[in-house]
C-alpha positions as CSV (number, residue, x, y, z in Angstrom):
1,X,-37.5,15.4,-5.9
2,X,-35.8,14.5,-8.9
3,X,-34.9,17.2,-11.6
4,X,-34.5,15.6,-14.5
5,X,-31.2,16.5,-17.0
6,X,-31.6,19.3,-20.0
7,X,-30.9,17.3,-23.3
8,X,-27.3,19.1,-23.0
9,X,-26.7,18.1,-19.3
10,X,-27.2,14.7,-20.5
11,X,-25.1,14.5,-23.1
12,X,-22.2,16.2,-21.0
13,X,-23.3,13.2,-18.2
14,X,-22.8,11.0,-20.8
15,X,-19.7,12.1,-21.8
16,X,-18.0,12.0,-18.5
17,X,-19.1,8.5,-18.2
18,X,-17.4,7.3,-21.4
19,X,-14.4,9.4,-19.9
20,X,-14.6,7.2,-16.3
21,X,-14.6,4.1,-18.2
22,X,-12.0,5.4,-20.6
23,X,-9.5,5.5,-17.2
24,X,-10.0,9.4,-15.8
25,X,-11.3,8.2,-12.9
26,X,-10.7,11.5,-10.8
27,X,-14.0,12.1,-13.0
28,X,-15.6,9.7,-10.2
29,X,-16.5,12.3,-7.4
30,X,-18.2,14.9,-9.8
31,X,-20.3,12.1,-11.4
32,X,-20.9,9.5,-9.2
33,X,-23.5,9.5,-6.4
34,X,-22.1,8.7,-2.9
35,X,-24.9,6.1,-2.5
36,X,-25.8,4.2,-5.3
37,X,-27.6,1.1,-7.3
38,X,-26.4,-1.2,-10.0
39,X,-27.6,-3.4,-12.0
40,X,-25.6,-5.4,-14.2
41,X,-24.6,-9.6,-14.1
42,X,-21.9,-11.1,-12.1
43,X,-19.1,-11.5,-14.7
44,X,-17.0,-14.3,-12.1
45,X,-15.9,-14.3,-8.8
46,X,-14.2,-11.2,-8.6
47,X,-16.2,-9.2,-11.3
48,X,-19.7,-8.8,-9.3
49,X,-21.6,-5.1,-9.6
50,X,-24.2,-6.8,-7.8
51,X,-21.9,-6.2,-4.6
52,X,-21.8,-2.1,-5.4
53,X,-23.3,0.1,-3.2
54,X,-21.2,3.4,-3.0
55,X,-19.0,5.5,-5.0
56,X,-16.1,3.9,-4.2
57,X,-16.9,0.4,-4.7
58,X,-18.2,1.7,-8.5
59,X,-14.8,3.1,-8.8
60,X,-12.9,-0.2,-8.0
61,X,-14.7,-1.8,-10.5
62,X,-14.2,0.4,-13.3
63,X,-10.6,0.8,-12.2
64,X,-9.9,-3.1,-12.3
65,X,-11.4,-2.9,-16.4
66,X,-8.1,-0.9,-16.4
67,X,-6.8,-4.4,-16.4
68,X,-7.1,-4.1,-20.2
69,X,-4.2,-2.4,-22.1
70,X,-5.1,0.2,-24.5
71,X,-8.6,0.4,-23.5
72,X,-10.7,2.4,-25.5
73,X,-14.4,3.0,-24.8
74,X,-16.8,4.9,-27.8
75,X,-19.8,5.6,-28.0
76,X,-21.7,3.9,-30.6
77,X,-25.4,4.9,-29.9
78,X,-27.1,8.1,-28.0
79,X,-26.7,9.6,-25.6
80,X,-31.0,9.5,-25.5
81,X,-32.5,11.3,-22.2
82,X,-35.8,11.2,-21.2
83,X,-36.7,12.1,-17.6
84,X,-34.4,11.2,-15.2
85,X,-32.4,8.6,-17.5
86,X,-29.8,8.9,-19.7
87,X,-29.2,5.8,-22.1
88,X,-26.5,5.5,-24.5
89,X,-24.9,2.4,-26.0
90,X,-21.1,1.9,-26.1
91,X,-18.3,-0.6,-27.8
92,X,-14.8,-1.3,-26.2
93,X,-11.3,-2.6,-27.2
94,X,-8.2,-3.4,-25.8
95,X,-5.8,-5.9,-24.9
96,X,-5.8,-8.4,-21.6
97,X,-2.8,-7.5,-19.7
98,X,-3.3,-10.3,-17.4
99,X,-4.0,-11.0,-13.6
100,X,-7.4,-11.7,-13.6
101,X,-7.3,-14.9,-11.1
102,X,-10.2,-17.1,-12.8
103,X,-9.2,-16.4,-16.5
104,X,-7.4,-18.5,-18.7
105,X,-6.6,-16.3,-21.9
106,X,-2.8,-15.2,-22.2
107,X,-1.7,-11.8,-21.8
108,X,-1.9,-10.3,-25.1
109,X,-5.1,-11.5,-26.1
110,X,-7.1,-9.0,-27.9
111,X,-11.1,-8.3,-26.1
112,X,-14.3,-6.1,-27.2
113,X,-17.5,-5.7,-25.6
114,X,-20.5,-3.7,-26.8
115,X,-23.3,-2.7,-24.7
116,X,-25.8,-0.5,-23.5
117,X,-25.9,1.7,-20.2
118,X,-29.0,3.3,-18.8
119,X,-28.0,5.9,-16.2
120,X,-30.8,7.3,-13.5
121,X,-29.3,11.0,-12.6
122,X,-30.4,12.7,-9.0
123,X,-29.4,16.2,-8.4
124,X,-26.8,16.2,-11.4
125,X,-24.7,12.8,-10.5
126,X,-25.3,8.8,-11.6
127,X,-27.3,7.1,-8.7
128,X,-28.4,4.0,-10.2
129,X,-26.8,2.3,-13.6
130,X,-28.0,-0.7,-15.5
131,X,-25.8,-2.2,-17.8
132,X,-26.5,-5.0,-20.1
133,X,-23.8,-6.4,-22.7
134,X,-23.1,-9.0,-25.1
135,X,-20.5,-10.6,-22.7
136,X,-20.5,-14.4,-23.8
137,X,-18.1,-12.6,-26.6
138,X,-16.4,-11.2,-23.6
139,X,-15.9,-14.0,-21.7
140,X,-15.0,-16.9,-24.2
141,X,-11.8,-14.3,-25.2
142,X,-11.2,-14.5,-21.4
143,X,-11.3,-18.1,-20.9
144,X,-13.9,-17.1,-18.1
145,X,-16.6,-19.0,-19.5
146,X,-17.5,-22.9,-18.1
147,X,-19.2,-25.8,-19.1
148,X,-22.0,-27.0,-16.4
């Protein structure tokens, strides 16, 4: 049975999340279901949530956006809860450091990314995540993006 989060719960859930994405990954444990679900595009080869399935594999993810320097994560809309979701929507900035084998932008290069995150919560932790963002932005400042 799912309990769904108090309007206070879910804004404290939501503010953990910013903090994961904001680097304070030791947050990971107390938020993250063991098992979970996400949905959210392939971004290249080695940016793919589709292959999540477990805690740790959501962790390397978000731990490899730590690829950006001085990244800063806000929220920009919400946190909204209703029922078992909690939906907020969120802006980034930071510089590319580097390393990431399929781009082409220089280290230095200044990135953002807005977007919006709906988060399903079972028994107080994140088991499923959707994520949709306006990464053509994103992915032109990378040089990630290709023709045909």
């Amino acid at each position: 049975m799912t309990i769904d989060p108090a309007p206070a719960e879910a804004h404290r859930i939501w503010e953990k999340w910013i903090a994961l994405w904001n680097g304070d990954l030791s947050l990971g444990e107390e938020l993250l279901a063991e098992r979970l679900t996400v949905h959210s595009p392939k971004l290249s080869d080695s940016i793919d949530p589709g292959l999540i399935s477990d805690r740790d594999s959501a962790l390397a993810l978000i731990g490899g956006v730590q690829g950006i320097a001085d990244l800063t994560y806000t929220t920009e809309v919400g946190p909204v809860a209703e029922g078992a979701y909690v939906t907020g929507g969120w802006r980034f900035a930071g510089t590319y450091r580097g390393g990431l084998p399929e781009a082409a932008a220089a280290p230095g290069t200044p990135v953002t990314n807005r977007g919006i995150d709906i988060l399903r919560i079972h028994q107080g932790r994140v088991a499923e995540w959707w994520s949709a963002a306006e990464n053509l932005q994103l992915l032109a400042a990378l040089g990630l993006l290709r023709a045909g």
